[in-house]
MARROGU-137726 format. One record per residue (C-alpha): x, y, z; residue in three letters. Coordinates in steps of 0.2 Angstrom, whole numbers, padded with zeros to 4 digits, always signed. Layout:
! MARROGU-137726
XYZAla;...
//
This chain:
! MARROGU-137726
-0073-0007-0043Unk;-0059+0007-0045Unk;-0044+0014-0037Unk;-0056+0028-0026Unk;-0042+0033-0010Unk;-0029+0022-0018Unk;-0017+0032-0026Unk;-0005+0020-0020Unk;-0011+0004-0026Unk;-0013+0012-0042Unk;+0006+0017-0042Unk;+0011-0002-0038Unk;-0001-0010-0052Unk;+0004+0002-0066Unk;+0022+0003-0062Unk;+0022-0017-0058Unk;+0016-0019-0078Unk;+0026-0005-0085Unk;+0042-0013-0077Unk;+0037-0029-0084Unk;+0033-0024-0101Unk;+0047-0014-0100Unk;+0059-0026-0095Unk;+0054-0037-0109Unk;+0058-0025-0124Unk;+0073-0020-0118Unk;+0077-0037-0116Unk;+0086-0034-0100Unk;+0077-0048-0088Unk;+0093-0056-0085Unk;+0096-0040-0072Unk;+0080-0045-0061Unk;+0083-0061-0054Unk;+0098-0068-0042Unk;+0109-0081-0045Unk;+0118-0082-0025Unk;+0134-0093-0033Unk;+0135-0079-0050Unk;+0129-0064-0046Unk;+0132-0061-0026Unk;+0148-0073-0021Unk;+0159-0072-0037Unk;+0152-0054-0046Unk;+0148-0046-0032Unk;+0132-0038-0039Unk;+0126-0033-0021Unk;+0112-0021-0033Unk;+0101-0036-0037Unk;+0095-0036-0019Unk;+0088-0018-0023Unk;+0081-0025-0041Unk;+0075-0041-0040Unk;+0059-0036-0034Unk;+0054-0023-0047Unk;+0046-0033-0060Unk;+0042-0051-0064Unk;+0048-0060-0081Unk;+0033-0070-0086Unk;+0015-0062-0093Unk;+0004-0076-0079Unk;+0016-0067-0066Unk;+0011-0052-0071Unk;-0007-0056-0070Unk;-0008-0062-0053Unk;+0001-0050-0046Unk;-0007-0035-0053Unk;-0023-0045-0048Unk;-0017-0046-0031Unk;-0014-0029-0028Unk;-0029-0024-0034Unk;-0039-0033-0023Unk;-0030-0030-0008Unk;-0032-0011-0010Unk;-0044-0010+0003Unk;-0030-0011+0016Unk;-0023+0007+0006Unk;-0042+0013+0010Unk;-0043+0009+0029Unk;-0026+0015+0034Unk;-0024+0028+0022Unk;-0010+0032+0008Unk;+0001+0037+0018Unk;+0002+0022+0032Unk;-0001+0012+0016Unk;+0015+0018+0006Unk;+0027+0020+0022Unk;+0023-0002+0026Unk;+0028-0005+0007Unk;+0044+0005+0008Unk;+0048-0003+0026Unk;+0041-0019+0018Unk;+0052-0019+0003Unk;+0072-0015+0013Unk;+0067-0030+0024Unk;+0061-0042+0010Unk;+0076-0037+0000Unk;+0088-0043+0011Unk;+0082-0056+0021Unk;+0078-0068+0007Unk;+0093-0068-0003Unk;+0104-0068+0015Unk;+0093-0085+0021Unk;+0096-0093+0006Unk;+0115-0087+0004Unk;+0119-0093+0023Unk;+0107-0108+0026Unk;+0097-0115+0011Unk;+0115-0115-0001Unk;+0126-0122+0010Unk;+0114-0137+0016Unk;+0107-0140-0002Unk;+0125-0143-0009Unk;+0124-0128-0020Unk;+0106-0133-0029Unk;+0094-0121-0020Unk;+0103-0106-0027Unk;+0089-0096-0037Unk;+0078-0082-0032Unk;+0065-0076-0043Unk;+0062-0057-0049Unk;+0045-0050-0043Unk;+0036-0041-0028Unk;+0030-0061-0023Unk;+0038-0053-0006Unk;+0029-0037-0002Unk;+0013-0044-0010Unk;+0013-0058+0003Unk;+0018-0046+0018Unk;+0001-0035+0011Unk;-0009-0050+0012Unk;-0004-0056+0029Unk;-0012-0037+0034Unk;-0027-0041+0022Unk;-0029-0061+0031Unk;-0032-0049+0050Unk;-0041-0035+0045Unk;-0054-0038+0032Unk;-0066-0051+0037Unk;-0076-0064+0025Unk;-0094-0058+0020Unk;-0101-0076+0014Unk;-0095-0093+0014Unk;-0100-0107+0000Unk;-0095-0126-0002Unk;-0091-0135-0014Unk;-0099-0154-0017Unk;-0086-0167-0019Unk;-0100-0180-0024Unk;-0112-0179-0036Unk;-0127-0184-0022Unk;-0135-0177-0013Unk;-0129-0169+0003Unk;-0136-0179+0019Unk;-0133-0169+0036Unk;-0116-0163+0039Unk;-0108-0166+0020Unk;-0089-0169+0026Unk;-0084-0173+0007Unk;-0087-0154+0002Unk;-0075-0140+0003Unk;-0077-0124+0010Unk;-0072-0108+0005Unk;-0077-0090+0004Unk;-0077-0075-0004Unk;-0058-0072+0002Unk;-0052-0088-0006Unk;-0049-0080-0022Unk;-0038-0068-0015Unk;-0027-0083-0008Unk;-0027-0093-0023Unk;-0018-0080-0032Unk;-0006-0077-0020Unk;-0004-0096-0020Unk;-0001-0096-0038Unk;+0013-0083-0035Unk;+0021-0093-0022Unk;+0024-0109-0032Unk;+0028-0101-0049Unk;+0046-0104-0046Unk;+0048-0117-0033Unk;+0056-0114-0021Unk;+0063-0098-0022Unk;+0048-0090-0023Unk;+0041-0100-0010Unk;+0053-0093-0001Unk;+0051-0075-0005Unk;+0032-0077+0001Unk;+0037-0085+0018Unk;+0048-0070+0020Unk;+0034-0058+0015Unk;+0021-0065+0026Unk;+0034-0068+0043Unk;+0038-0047+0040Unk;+0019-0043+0036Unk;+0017-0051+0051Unk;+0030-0044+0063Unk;+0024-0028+0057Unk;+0006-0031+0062Unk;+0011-0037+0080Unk;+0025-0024+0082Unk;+0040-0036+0082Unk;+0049-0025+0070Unk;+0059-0008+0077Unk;+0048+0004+0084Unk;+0057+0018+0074Unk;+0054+0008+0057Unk;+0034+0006+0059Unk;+0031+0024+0067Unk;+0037+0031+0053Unk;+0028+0039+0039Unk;+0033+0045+0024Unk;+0030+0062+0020Unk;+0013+0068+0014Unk;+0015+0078-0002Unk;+0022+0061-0009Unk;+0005+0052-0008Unk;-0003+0068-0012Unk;-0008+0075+0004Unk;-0012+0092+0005Unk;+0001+0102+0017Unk;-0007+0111+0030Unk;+0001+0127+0027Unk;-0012+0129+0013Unk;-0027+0130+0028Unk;-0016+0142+0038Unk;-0014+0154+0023Unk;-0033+0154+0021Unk;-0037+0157+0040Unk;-0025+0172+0038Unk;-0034+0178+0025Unk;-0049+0177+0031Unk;-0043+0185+0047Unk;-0035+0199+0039Unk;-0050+0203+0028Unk;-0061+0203+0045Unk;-0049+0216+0051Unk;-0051+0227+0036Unk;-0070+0226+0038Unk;-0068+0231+0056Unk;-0058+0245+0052Unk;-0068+0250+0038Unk;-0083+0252+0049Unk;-0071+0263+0064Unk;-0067+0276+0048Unk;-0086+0278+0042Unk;-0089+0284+0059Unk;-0101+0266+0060Unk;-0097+0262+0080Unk;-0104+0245+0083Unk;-0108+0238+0103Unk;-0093+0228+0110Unk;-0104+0212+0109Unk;-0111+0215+0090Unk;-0095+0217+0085Unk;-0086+0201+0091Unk;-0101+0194+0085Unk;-0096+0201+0070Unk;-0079+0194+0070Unk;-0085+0176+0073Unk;-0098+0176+0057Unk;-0090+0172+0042Unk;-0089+0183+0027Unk;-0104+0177+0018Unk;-0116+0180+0031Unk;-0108+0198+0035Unk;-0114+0200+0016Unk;-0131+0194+0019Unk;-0133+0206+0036Unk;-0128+0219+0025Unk;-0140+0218+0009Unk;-0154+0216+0023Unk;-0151+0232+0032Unk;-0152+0240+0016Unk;-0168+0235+0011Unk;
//
């Protein structure tokens, strides 16, 4: 139970807290959440698109997502950091922009002006990692739960069953209604572009891209290639070592020689000694 080959999830929890926490004693909440009539048609703050999803406003909020992501980390550990953290970015431009445009160009204008809010918080991307989480991860037990106080007689249709998985879902539920219905919304979103992505219905471009590795951490591989140059030059130094002693070795020994590593030359050569 830790964040082993998740450097990502980590990122998204802590900063997910540290937003939060920070956005409530700065007293600047008022900048994470959209208002379509306010903010985008008459001030034009066309930023909130970019903001609204960096933090949530309330401490259950807080809880559930945190929560959410932590237990969806096994979707960082199967595809790696780096798959991982190119869906989220991808994730995050479409969930930016689609929500606040649905509800600016359809849900607005046919609600007379009351559907107009849209809540702060990543209810969006945590809903597109779940749909990734709903495919690949399978249940490991089921249980049921008696809606009767007898006893169960053959095939017990007043019991409800769940499994190991339902916890997962029931938090993302409890995101999804918070703040009826724009966060409805943003989790419909989330889940439709988690989704797409899974069954490559977005642009080919946008999910075959991959963010670059020393941003999750990954070693580049011009470090191997400096060490096999090393260890290369130093098997030439050997060699040449050996021509100016006047030490001639067969053709065959000598490329032997070349294959062996360092260490076992070593060995070789405290043996002959003795």
């Amino acid at each position: 139970m830790s964040f082993t080959n998740a450097p990502v999830t980590r990122t998204l929890v802590v900063g997910l807290i540290g937003a939060s926490i920070g956005a409530s004693l700065l007293d600047i909440k008022h900048y994470f959440y959209i208002s379509i009539g306010t903010h985008i048609l008459r001030y034009r703050q066309l930023w909130r698109v970019l903001a609204y999803q960096l933090c949530y406003l309330n401490s259950s909020e807080v809880l559930f997502g945190a929560m959410a992501l932590y237990n969806m980390r096994t979707i960082e550990q199967r595809w790696g950091s780096r798959k991982y953290a190119s869906f989220i970015l991808v994730t995050a431009l479409f969930t930016s922009v689609i929500p606040p445009l649905i509800l600016m160009v359809f849900l607005r204008p046919l609600s007379f002006g009351l559907l107009d809010f849209l809540p702060a918080g990543p209810t969006p991307i945590i809903f597109a990692i779940l749909a990734q989480y709903h495919a690949m991860i399978p249940h490991m037990y089921k249980y049921k739960v008696a809606l009767t106080t007898g006893p169960p007689v053959g095939q017990d249709t007043s019991a409800l069953t769940f499994s190991d998985k339902s916890t997962k879902y029931l938090m993302a539920g409890q995101l999804a209604m918070s703040q009826y219905p724009g966060s409805l919304l943003g989790a419909v979103v989330g889940w439709l572009v988690g989704y797409a992505w899974r069954n490559e219905a977005l642009p080919g471009a946008l999910t075959r891209w991959r963010v670059p590795g020393w941003v999750v951490g990954m070693r580049s591989l011009k470090t191997n290639a400096e060490f096999e140059n090393m260890r290369r030059r130093l098997e030439n130094e050997g060699a040449a070592t050996g021509t100016a002693s006047g030490v001639q070795q067969p053709a065959g020994q000598a490329e032997g020689n070349r294959r062996r590593t360092i260490g076992q030359q070593l060995i070789d050569e405290v043996r002959g000694a003795f």
